[in-house]
NUVO-915407 format. One record per residue: y, z negated, x negated of N, C-alpha, C in turn; residue in one letter. Coordinates in steps of 0.2 Angstrom, whole numbers, plus 5000, padded with zeros to 4 digits. Example, Ala and Ser with C-alpha at 12.3 -4.5 7.8 and 13.67 -1.06 7.14 Angstrom:
REM NUVO-915407
497249614934497849614938498449614934A
498949654936499549644932500049614936S
***
This chain:
REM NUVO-915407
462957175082463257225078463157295081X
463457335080463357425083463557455078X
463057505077463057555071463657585068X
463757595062464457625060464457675055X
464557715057464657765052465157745042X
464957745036465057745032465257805028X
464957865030465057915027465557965024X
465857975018466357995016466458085022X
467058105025467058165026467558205023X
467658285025467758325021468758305023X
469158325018469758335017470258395015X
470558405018470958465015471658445015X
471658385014472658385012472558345008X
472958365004473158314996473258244995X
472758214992472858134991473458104991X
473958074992474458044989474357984986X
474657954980474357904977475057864975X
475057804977475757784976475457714968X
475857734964475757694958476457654955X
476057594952476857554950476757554944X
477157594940477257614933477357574927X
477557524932477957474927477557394925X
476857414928476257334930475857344921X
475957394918475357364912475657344904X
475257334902475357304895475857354890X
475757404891475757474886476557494889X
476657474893477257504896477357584901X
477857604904477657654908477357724907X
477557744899477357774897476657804897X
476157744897475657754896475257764903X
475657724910475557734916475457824918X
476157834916476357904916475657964915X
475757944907475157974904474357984910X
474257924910473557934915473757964921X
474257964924474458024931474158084928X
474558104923474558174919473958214918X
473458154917472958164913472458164921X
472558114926472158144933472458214936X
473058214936473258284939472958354936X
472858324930472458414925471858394928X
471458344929470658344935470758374942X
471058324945471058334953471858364954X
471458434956472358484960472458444968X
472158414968472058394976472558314978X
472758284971472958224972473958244969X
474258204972474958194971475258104968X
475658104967475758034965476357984968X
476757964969477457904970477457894965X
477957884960477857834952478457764959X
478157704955478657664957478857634952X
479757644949480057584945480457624944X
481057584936481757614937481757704934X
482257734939482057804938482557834932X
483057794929483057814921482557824916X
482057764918481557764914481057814915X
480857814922480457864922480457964922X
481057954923481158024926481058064917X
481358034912481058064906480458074905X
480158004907479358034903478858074910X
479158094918478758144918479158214919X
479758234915479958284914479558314908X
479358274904478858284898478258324900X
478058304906477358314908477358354914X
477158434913477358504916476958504923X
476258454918475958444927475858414932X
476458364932476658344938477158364939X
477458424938477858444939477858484947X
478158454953477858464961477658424962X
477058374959476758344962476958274959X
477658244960477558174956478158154959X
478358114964479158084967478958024964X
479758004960480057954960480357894962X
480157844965480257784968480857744965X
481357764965481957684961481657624962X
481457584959481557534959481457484954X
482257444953482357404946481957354944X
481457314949481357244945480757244944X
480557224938479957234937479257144938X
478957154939478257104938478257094936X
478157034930477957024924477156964922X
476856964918476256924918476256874920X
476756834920476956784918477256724926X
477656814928477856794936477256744942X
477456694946477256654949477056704955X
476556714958476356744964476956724970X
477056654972477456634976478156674977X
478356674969479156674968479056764969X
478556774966478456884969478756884976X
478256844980478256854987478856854990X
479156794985479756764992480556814986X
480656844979481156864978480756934974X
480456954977480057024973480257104975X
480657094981480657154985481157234981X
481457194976481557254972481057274967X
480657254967480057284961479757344963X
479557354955479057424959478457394962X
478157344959477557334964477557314971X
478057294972478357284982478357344984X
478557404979478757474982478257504984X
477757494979477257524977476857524984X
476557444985476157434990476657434998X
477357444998477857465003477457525006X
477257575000477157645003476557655007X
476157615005475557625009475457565015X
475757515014476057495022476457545026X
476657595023477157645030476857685030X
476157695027475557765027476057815025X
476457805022476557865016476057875011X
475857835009475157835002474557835005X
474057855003473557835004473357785003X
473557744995473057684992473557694985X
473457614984474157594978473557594972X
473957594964473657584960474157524956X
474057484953474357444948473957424942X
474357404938474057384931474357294931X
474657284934475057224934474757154938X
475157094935474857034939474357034945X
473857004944473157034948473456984954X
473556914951473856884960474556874962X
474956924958475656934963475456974968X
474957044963474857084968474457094972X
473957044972473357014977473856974984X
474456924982474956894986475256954990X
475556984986476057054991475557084995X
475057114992474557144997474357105002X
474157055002474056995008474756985014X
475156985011475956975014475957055018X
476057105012476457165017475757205023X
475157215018474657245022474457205028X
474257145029473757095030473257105029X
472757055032471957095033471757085038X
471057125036470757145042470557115048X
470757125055470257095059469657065057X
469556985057469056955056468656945048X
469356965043469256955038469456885036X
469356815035469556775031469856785025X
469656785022469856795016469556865010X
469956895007469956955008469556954998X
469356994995468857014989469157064986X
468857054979468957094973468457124971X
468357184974467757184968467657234963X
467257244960467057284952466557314951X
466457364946465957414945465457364937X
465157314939464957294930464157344930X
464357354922463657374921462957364921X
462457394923461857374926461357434922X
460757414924460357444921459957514929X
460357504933460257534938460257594937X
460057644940459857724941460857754940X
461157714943461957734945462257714938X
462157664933462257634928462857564931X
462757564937463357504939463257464945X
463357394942463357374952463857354952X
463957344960464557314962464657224964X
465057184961465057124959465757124966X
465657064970466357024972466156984975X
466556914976467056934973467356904966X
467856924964467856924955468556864954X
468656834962469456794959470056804963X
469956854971470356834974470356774978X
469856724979469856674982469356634979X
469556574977469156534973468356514976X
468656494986468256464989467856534995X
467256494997466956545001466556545005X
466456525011466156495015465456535018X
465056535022464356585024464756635026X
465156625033465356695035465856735031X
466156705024466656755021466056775018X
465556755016465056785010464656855012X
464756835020464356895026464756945025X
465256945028465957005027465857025020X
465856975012465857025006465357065007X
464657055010464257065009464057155012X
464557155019464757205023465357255018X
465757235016466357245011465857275005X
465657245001465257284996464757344997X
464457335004463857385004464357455006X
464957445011465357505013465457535006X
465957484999466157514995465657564990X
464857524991464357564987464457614989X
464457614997464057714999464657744997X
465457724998465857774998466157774990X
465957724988466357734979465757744974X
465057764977464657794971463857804977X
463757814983463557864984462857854986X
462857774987462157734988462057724994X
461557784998461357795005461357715009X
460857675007460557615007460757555003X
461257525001461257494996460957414996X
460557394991460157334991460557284990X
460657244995461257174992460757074991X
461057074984460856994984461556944983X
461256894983461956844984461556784979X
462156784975462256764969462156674969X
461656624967461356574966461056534957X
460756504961460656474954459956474951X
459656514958458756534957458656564963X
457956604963457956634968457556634973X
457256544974456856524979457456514984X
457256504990457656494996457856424999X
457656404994457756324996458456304990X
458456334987459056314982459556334984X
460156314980460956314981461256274987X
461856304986462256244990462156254999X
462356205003462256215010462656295014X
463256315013463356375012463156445010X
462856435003462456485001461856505006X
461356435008460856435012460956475020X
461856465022461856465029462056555029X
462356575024462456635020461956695019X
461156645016460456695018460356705023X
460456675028460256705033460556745038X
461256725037461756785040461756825039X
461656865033461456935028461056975029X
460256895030459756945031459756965039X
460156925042459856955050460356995050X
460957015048461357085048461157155045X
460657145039460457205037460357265040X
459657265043459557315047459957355050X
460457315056460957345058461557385054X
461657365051462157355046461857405039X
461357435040460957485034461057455029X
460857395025460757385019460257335019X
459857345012459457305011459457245008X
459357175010459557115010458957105004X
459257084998458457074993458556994991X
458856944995458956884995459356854989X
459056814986459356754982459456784974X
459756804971459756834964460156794959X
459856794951460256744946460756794944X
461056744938461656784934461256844929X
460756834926460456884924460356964927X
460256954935460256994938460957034941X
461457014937462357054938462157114934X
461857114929461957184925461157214925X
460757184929459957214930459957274936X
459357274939459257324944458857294951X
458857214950458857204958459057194962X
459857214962460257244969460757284966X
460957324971461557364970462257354969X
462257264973462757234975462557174974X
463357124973462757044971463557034975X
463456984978463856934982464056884980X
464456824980464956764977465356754979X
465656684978466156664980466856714973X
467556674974467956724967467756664962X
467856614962467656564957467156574951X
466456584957465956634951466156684950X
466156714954466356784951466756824946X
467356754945467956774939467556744935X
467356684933466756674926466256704924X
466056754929465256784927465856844924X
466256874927466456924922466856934916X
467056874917467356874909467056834905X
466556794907465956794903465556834897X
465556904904465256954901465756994896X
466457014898466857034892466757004887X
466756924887466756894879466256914876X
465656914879465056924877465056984875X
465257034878465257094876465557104868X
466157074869466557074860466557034857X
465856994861465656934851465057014849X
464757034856464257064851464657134848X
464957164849465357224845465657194842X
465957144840466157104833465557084828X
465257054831464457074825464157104822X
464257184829463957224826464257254819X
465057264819465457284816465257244807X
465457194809465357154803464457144801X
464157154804463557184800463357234798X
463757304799463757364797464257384792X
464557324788465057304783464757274779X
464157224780464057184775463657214768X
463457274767463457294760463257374762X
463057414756463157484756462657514762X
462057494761461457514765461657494770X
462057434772461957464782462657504782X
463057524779463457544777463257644780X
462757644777462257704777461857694784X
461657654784461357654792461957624798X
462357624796463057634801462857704802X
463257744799463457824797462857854800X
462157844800461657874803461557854813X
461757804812461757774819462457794824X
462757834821463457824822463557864828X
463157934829463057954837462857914842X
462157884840462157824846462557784846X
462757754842463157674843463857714848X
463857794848464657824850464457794856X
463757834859463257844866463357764869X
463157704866463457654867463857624871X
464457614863465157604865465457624872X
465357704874465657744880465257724883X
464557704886464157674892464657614892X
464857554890464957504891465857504889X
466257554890466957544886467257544896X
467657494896467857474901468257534906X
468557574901469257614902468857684907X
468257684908467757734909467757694917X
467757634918467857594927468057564927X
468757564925469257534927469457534933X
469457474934469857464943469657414947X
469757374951469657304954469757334960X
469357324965469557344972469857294977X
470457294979470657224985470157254991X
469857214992469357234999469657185006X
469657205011469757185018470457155020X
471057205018471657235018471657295023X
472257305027472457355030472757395026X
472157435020472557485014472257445008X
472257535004471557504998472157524994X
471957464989472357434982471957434979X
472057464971471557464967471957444960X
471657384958472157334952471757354946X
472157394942471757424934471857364930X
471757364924471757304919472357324915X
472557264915473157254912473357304905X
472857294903472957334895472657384894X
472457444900472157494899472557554897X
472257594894472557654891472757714896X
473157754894472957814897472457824902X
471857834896471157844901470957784906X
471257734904470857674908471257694914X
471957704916472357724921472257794924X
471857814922471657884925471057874927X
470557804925469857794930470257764935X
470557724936470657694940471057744946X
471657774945471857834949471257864952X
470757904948470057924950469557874956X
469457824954469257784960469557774966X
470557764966470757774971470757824976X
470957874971470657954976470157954980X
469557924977468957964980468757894984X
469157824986469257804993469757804998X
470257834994470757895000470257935001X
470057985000469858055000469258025006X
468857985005468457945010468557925016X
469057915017469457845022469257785022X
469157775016468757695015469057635020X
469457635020469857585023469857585031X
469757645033469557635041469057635042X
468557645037467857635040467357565035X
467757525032467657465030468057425037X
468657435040468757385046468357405050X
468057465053467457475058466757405055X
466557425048466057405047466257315048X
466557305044466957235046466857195055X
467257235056467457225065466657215069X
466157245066465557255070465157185069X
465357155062464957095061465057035067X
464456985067464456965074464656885072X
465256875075465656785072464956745073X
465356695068464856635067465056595073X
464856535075465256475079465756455077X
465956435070466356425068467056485068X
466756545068467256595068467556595075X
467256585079467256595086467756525088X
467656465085468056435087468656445084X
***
């Protein structure tokens, strides 16, 4: 491997941000709205809306602050939840989500955002962008919360690929430490790779062939390799990064949402069950705010496609305003980085397996 610079630099021309308006639950409207609501943050960022321009053009005439900074993209067909990734691929090309990630295949955009189908637009982004030199198979990853100094670590992958072999798990591994330093600032970032204990004799033959690949690349590679890590340790502090196949990955995290909303369904209804906790709601009610906000999704919103030619960042379906204004905000600040040239650097430098090589 040969050294690679990771380091965010300075930029003076304005982000462009190409969004598909028409991918979330809430409708475009609400898409709109989180532009609205980044634009009054960052004067530095501009937009593409992509979907039908009847629809759009009223709701951002509404909105004075994107007024200059907001092109319209026609186009009629929209994604739906529902839509089969396959059939996107092969009759999708009038959608806004084709358009969307169209713009940033033609390096008009920086970096797409969506709210819509995680694998149509996992599928198109593999189709129009490809991936990267020496990527297999390419990752999703996420912000979950942690007890860490940062308050988050980065999990992937989260479900763009079911399967994952040692040298895909090497590249997350690569793939996740670039995204620490340039999307929260982690000189050094610690990575473990996700098992089922954390002696070195356990897990599957792949996991095993995957320890040792990681640990001989660290050094070089500037991250520290802290080995073998449980599920416990997704939302703990020993690592900054946890590594997996999508498979685990998609179940440890929406394990964790459920679990999140059995316990805030409990908590609700125990602060209902008679006048006194009633009373001790109402005294608890600033912290339980401080809480809720540590852990309310809409505050890191955004899924990263990792090991693309062009950063995609897929918000959650049913995110608000604010949920599509975090995730706008974490696109910018890996445009505003060049995260994607300096993740295909760091990528490129890892050293093939045998099997890679054949």
């Amino acid at each position: 491997m040969t050294a690679t610079s990771d380091q965010p630099s300075a930029s003076t021309q304005r982000t462009l941000i190409s969004v598909d308006a028409m991918g979330g639950d809430q409708g475009p409207a609400i898409v709109v709205a989180g532009c609205s609501a980044s634009a009054l943050k960052n004067p530095d960022i501009s937009f593409i809306l992509h979907g039908p321009a009847d629809t759009l053009e009223p709701l951002v005439a509404k909105r004075p602050e994107l007024k200059g900074r907001c092109t319209i993209r026609d186009a009629q067909g929209v994604v739906t939840m529902d839509d089969k990734p396959s059939n996107v691929v092969r009759n999708g090309k009038d959608t806004s989500m084709w358009s969307a990630i169209e713009s940033v295949r033609d390096n008009e955009a920086s970096v797409a955002v969506s709210c819509g189908n995680t694998g149509a637009l996992m599928a198109l982004s593999m189709i129009r962008l490809k991936k990267l030199p020496g990527v297999n198979r390419p990752a999703i990853a996420v912000l979950y919360p942690s007890t860490n100094p940062q308050g988050f670590n980065v999990l992937l992958d989260v479900g763009a690929d079911v399967r994952a072999d040692a040298d895909d798990l090497l590249r997350y591994a690569l793939m996740g430490k670039s995204y620490a330093r340039n999307g929260m600032d982690i000189e050094r970032p610690r990575i473990g790779l996700l098992n089922v204990g954390t002696e070195e004799h356990k897990g599957r033959t792949e996991l095993k062939e995957a320890h040792e690949l990681i640990r001989d690349a660290a050094d070089e590679a500037g991250f520290e390799f802290v080995g073998f890590v449980e599920g416990g340790d997704i939302a703990g502090n020993a690592a900054d990064v946890i590594v997996t196949d999508g498979f685990t990955g998609n179940i440890a995290i929406k394990t964790g949402e459920g679990t999140a909303t059995l316990i805030g369904s409990g908590l609700r209804q125990a602060f209902k069950n008679s006048i006194w906790s009633r009373a001790a709601a109402f005294f608890a009610y600033t912290s339980l705010r401080r809480v809720s906000k540590r852990f309310d999704p809409s505050n890191v919103n955004g899924g990263v496609f990792l090991g693309l030619n062009g950063t995609v960042v897929k918000s959650h379906g049913a995110a608000d305003a604010r949920g599509v204004s975090s995730a706008i905000k974490l696109a910018a600040r890996l445009a505003e980085s060049e995260f994607t040239h300096r993740l295909a650097a760091r990528v490129a430098s890892a050293k093939p397996t045998k099997e890679t090589e054949e």
